[in-house]
DOVEXPA-886524 format. One record per residue (C-alpha): residue in one letter; x, y, z. Coordinates in Angstrom, 2 decimals. Layout:
N
['A',[X,Y,Z]]
...
END
This chain:
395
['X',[70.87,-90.31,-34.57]]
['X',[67.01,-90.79,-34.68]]
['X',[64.61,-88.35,-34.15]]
['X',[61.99,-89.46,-31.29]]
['X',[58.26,-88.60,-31.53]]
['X',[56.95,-85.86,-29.43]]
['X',[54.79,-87.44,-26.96]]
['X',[51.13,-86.39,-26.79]]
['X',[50.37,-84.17,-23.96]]
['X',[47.04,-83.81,-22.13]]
['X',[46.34,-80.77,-24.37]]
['X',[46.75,-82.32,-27.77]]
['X',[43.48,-83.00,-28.86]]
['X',[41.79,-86.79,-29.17]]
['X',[39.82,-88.26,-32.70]]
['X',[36.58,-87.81,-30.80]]
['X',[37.68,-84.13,-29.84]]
['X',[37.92,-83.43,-33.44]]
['X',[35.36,-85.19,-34.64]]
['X',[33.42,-83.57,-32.51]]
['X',[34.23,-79.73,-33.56]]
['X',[34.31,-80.40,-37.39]]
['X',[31.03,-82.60,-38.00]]
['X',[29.12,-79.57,-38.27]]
['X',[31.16,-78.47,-40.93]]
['X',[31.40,-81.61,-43.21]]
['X',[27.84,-81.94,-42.54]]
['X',[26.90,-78.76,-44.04]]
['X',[29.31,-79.06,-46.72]]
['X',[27.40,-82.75,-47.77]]
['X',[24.02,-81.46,-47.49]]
['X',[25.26,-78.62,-50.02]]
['X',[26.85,-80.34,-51.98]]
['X',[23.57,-83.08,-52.49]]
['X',[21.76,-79.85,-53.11]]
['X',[24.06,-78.83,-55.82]]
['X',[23.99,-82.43,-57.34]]
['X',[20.33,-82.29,-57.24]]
['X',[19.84,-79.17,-58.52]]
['X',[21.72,-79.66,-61.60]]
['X',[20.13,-83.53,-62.03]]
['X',[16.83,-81.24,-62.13]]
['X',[18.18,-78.46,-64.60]]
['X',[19.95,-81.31,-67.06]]
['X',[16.65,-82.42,-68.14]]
['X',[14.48,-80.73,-70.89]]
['X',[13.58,-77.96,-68.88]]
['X',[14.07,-74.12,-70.76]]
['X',[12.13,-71.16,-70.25]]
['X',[8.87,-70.07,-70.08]]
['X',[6.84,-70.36,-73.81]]
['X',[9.77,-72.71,-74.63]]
['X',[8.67,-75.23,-77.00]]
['X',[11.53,-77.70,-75.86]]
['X',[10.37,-77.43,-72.15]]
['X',[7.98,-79.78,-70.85]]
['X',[7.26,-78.58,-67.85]]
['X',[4.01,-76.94,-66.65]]
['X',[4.96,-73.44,-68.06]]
['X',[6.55,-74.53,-71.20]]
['X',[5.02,-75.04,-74.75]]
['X',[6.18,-78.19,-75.56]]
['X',[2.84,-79.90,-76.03]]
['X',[1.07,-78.07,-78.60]]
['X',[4.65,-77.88,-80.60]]
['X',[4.49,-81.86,-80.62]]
['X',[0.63,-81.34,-81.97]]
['X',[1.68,-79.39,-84.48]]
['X',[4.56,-81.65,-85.77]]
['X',[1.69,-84.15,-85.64]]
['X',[0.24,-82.29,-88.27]]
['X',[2.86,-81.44,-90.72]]
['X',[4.11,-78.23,-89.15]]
['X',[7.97,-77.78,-88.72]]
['X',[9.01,-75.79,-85.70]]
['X',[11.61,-73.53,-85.85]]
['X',[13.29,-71.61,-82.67]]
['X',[15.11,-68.65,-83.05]]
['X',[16.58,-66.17,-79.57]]
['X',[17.99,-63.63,-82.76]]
['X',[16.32,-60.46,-84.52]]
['X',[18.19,-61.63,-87.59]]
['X',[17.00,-64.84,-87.99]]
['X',[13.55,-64.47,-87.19]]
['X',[13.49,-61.78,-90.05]]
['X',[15.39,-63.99,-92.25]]
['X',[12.91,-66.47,-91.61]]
['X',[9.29,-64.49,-92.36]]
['X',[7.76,-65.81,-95.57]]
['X',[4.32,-66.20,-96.97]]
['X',[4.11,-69.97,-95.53]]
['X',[5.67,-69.40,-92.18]]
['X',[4.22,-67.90,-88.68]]
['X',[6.06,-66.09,-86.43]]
['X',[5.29,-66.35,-82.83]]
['X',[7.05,-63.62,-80.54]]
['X',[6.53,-64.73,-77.21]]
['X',[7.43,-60.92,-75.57]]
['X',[7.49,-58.43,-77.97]]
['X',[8.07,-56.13,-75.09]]
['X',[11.20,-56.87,-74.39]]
['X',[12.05,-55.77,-77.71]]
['X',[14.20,-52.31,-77.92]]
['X',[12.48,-49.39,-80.78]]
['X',[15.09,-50.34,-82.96]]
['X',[14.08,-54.07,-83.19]]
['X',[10.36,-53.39,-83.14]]
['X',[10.44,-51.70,-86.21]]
['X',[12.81,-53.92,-88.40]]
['X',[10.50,-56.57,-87.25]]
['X',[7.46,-54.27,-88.02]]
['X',[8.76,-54.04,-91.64]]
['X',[9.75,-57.50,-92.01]]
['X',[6.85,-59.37,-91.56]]
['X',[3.56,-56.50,-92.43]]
['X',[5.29,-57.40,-95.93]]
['X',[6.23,-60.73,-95.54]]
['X',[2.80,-62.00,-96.64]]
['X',[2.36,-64.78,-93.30]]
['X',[0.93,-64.86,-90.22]]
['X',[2.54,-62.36,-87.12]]
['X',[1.28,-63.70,-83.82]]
['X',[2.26,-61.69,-81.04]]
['X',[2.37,-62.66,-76.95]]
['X',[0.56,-59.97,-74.59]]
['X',[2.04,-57.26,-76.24]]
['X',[1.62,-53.67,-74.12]]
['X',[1.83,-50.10,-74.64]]
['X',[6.28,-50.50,-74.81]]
['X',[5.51,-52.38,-78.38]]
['X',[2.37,-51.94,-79.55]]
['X',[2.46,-48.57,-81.23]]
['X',[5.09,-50.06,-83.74]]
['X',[3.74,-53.66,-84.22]]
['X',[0.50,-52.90,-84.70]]
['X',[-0.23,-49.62,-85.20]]
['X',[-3.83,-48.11,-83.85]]
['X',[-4.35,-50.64,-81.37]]
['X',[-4.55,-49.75,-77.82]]
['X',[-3.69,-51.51,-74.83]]
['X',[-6.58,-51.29,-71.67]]
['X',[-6.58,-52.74,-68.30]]
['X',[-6.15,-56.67,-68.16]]
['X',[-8.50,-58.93,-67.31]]
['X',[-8.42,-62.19,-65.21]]
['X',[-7.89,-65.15,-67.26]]
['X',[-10.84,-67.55,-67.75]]
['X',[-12.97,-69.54,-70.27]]
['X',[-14.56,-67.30,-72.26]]
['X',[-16.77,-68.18,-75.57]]
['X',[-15.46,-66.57,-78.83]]
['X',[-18.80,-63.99,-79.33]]
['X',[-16.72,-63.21,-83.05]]
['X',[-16.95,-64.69,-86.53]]
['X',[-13.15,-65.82,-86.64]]
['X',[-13.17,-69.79,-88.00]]
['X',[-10.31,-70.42,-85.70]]
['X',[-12.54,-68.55,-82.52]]
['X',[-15.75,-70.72,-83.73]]
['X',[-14.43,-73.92,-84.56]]
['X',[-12.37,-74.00,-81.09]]
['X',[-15.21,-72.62,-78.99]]
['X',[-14.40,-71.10,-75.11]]
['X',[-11.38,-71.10,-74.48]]
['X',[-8.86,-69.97,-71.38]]
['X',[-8.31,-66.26,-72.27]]
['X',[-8.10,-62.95,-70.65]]
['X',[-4.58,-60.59,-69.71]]
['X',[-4.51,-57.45,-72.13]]
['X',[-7.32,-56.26,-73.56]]
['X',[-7.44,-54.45,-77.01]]
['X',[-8.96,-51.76,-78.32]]
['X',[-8.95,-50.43,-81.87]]
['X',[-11.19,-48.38,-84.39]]
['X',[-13.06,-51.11,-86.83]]
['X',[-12.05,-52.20,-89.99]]
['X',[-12.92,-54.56,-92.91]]
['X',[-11.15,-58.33,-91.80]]
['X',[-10.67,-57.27,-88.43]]
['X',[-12.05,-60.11,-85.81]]
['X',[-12.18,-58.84,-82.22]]
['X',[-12.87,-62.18,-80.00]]
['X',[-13.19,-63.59,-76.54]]
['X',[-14.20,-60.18,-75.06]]
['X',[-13.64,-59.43,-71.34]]
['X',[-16.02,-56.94,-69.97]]
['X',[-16.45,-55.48,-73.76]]
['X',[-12.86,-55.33,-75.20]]
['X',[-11.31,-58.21,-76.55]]
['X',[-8.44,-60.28,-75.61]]
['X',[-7.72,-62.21,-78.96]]
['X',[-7.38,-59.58,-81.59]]
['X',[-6.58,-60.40,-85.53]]
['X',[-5.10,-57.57,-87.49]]
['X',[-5.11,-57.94,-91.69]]
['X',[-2.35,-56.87,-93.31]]
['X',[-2.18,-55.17,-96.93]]
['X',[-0.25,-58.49,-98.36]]
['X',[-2.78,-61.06,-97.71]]
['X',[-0.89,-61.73,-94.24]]
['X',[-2.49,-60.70,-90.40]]
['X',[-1.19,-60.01,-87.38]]
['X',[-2.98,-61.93,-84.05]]
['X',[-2.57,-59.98,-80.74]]
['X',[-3.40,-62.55,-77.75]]
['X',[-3.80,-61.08,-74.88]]
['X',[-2.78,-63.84,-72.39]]
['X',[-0.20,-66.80,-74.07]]
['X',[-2.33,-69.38,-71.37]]
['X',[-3.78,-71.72,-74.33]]
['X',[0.15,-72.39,-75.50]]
['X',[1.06,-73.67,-72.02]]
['X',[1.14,-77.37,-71.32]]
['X',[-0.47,-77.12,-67.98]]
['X',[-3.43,-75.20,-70.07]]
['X',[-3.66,-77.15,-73.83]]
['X',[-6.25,-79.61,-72.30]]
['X',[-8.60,-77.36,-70.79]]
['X',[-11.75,-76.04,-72.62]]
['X',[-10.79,-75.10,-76.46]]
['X',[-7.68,-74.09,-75.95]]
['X',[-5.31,-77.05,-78.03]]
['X',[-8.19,-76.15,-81.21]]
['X',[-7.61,-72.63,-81.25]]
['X',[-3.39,-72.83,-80.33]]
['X',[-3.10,-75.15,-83.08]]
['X',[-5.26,-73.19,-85.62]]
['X',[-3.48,-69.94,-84.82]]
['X',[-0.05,-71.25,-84.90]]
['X',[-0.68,-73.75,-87.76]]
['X',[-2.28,-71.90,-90.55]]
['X',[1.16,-72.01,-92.41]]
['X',[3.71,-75.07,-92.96]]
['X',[6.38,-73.48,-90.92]]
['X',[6.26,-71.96,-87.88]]
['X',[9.01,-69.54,-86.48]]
['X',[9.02,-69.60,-82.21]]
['X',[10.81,-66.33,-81.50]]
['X',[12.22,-66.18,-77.93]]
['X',[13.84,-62.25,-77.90]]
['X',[17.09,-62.29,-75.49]]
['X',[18.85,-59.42,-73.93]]
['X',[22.10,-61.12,-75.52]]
['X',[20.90,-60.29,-78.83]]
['X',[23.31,-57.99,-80.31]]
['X',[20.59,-56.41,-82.59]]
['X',[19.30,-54.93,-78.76]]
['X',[22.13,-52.18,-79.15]]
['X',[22.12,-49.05,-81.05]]
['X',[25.30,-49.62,-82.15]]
['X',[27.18,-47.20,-79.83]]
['X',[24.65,-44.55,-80.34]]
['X',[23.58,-43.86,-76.97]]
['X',[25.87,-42.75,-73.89]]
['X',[25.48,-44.53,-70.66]]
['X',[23.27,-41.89,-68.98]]
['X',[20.85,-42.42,-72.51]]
['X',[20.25,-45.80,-71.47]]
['X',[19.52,-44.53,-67.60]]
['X',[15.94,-44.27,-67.27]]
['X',[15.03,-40.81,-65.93]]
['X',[13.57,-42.08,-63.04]]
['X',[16.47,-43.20,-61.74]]
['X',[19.17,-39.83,-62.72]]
['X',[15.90,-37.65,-60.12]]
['X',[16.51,-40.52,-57.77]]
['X',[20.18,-40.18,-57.15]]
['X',[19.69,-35.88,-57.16]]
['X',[17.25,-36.81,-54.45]]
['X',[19.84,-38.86,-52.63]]
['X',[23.02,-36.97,-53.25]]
['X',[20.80,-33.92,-52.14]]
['X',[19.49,-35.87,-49.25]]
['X',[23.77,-37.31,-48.25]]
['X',[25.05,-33.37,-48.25]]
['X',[21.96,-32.66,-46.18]]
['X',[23.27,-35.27,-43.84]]
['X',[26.66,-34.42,-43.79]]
['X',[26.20,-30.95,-43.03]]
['X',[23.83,-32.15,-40.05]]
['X',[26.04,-34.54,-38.90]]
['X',[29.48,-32.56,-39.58]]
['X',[32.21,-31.25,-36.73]]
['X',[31.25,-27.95,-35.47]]
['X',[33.99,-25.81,-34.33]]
['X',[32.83,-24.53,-30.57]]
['X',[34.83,-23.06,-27.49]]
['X',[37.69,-25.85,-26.19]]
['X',[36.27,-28.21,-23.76]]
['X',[39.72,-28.75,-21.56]]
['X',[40.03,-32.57,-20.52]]
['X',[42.09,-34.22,-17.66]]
['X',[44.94,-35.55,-18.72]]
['X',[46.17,-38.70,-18.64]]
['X',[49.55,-37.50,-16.48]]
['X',[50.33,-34.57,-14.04]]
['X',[51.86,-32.09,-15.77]]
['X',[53.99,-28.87,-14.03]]
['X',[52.19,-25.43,-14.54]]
['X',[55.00,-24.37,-16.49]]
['X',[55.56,-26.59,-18.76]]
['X',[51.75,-26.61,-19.95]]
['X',[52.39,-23.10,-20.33]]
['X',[55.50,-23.48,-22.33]]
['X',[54.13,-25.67,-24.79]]
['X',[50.69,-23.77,-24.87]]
['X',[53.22,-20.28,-25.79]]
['X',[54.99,-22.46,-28.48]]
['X',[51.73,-23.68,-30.43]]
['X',[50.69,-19.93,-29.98]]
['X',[54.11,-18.76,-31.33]]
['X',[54.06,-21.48,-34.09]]
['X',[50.84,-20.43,-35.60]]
['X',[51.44,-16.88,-35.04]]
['X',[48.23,-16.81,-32.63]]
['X',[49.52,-13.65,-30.79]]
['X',[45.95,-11.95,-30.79]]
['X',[44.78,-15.27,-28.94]]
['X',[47.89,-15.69,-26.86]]
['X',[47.35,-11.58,-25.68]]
['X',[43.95,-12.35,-25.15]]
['X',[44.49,-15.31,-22.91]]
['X',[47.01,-13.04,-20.93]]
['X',[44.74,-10.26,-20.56]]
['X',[41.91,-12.05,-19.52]]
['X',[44.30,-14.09,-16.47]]
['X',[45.27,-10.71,-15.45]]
['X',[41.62,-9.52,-15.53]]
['X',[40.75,-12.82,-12.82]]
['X',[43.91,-12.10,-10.66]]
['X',[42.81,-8.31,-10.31]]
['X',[39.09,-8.17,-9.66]]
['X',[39.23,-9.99,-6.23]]
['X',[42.14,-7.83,-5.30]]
['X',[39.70,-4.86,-6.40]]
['X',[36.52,-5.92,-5.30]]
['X',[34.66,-6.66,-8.25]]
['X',[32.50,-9.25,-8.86]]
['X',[33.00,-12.26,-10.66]]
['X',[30.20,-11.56,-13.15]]
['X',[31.80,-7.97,-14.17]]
['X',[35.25,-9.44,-14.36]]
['X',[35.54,-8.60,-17.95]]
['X',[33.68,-5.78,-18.08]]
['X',[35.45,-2.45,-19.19]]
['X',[33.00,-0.52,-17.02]]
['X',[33.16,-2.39,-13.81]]
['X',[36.95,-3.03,-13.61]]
['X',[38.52,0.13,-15.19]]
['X',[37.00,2.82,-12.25]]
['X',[38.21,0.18,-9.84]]
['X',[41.72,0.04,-10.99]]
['X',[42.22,3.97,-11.19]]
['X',[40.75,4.02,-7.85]]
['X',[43.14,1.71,-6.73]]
['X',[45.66,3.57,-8.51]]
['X',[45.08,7.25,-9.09]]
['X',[48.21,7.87,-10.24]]
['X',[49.42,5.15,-12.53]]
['X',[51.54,5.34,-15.91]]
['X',[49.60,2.68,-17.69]]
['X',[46.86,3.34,-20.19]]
['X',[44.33,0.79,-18.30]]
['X',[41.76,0.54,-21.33]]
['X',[44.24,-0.03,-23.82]]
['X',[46.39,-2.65,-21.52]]
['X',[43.07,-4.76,-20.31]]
['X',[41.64,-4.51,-22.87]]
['X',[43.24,-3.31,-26.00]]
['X',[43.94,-4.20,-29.94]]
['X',[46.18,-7.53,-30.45]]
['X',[49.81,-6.76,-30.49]]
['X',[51.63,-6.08,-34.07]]
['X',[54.63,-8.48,-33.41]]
['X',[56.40,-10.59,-30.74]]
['X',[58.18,-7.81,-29.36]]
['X',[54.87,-5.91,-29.05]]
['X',[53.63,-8.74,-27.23]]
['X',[56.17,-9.28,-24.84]]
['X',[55.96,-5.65,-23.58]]
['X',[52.19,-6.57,-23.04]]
['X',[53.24,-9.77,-20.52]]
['X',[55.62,-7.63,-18.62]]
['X',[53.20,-4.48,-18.61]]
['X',[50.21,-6.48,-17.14]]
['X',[52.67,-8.22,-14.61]]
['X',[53.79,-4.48,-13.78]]
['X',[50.13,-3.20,-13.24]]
['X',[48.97,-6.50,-11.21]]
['X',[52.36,-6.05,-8.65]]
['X',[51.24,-2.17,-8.22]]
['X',[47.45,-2.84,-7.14]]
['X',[49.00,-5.56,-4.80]]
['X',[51.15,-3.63,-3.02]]
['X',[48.98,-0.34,-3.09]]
END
């Protein structure tokens, strides 16, 4: 027995039909996936970060690391606390290229590494988060735009490299003997050098510009990046990363430690500002709103199943007061009351006793009395008020 093909009907769809709903879709999916292949033909190259000296691209340091291997000085990069400290030495530089992204903790094991080490500490537009521990009694001011600017100091490296492309931070500190403040912006300078008490310095720079390759052949700027970085045979290029496990305490801190404080007022503010809303925007409980229902219902069953939610919940003060108040309706027209004094003790008791001088019933307490104490209690209420309405209707 073979098995025969189904036969195409007019429904089944033709090449061109499908061709035709999927070529957006495989179009898309080529033009990201050339994307993709570009993008990573771009990346595989020597690109790095910013202040790399492996990247050669505009915003990399590449150039003035090849100048100084030109001239005899290796060039080391470290991304670790440890080795960078490991590293300082009378005859080696370190650069830190953002000291501050450096925790406390770090800034001072690196304070005390190299203010003994006996070298040269150049530090990257360092601000107020690192400045108080790397160099102590300097203060950071209010940058300034970055532009050639002439030395105006008696620093060799500042004279022999003449204007150069500075500006960022500027730096202020009380005067001392060896300290050269140069390339001043509006007064304070932006290239600061610091002399340590073992024949080493510290240079604060307040804008890394002259170490960029898009920057190292404008004005002075390849003189004085090569005479700052290259005053000692080895040179130390210290890129600080967030993976560094030196940037933990070491468990020391809880989780809300490391939360700024800004942020914990923040979230009061918005949990505050969520029960605010919730309480605006909550259910509020108001007098039933009846609806039409979806079917007809008979009169008596509504009013069986209303008596059985009553009697399930125990509602027997609302169940008397629903009674009392139908009985109330039924017997003003019959008394002549108006509808606006319906309820009213003083409007509809005079008219019943009128109506009925001499009736058994205690009116006040049967219109309008206490909630029943049990089911009995309120069952002698139903059949009292169906008593007192068939007297005033056939008085």
């Amino acid at each position: 027995m073979t098995a025969t093909a189904t036969p195409a009907t007019s429904l089944s769809p033709t090449a061109r039909q499908v061709w035709t709903r999927t070529r957006g879709l495989l179009i898309a999916l080529a033009v990201l996936l050339a994307a993709g292949i570009a993008f990573a033909a771009v990346r595989s190259g020597d690109q790095h970060g910013n202040l790399d000296p492996r990247s050669a691209d505009r915003h990399g340091s590449r150039a003035v690391a090849e100048l100084l291997k030109d001239r005899g000085v290796s060039t080391r990069v470290v991304t670790t606390l440890d080795a960078t400290v490991s590293a300082a030495s009378p005859d080696t530089t370190v650069l830190v290229t953002i000291p501050d992204l450096l925790t406390p903790r770090q800034q001072r094991t690196l304070y005390a590494a190299v203010s003994h080490s006996g070298g040269r500490t150049v530090l990257l537009s360092p601000g107020p988060p690192s400045l108080s521990t790397l160099a102590p009694g300097v203060r950071a001011e209010a940058p300034a735009e970055v532009s050639a600017r002439a030395p105006h100091c008696t620093l060799p490296a500042a004279v022999r490299a003449g204007p150069a492309d500075t500006g960022g931070i500027r730096y202020s500190a009380a005067p001392s003997t060896g300290t050269a403040a140069c390339y001043p912006a509006n007064g304070l300078p932006t290239l600061l050098t610091i002399p340590s008490p073992h024949q080493g310095d510290t240079v604060l720079l307040g804008a890394p510009d002259i170490l960029l390759n898009d920057h190292l052949d404008a004005e002075g700027n390849a003189s004085l990046a090569l005479q700052l970085l290259g005053s000692r045979p080895h040179l130390v290029w210290y890129l600080p990363s967030l993976s560094d496990v030196s940037a933990s305490d070491g468990g020391n801190k809880s989780f809300f430690d490391l939360i700024p404080s800004g942020w914990l007022w923040g979230t009061l503010q918005l949990a505050l500002a969520a029960a605010l809303a919730a309480i605006w925007r909550s259910r509020r409980l108001g007098p039933l709103i009846p609806e039409r229902l979806p079917v007809t219902l008979r009169a008596s069953e509504s009013t069986e199943g209303r008596a059985r939610l009553y009697r399930k919940t125990n509602a027997r003060d609302r169940a008397a007061a629903v009674l009392r108040s139908a009985a109330r309706t039924r017997l003003a027209p019959l008394l002549g009351v108006p509808p606006t004094e319906t309820h009213t003790p003083e409007s509809l008791l005079p008219a019943v006793s009128a109506q009925l001088p001499t009736t058994a019933h205690d009116l006040r307490t049967l219109l309008f009395g206490p909630p029943p104490a049990d089911d009995a209690a309120l069952i002698r209420l139903a059949d009292e008020l169906d008593a007192l309405e068939r007297e005033v209707r056939t008085s």
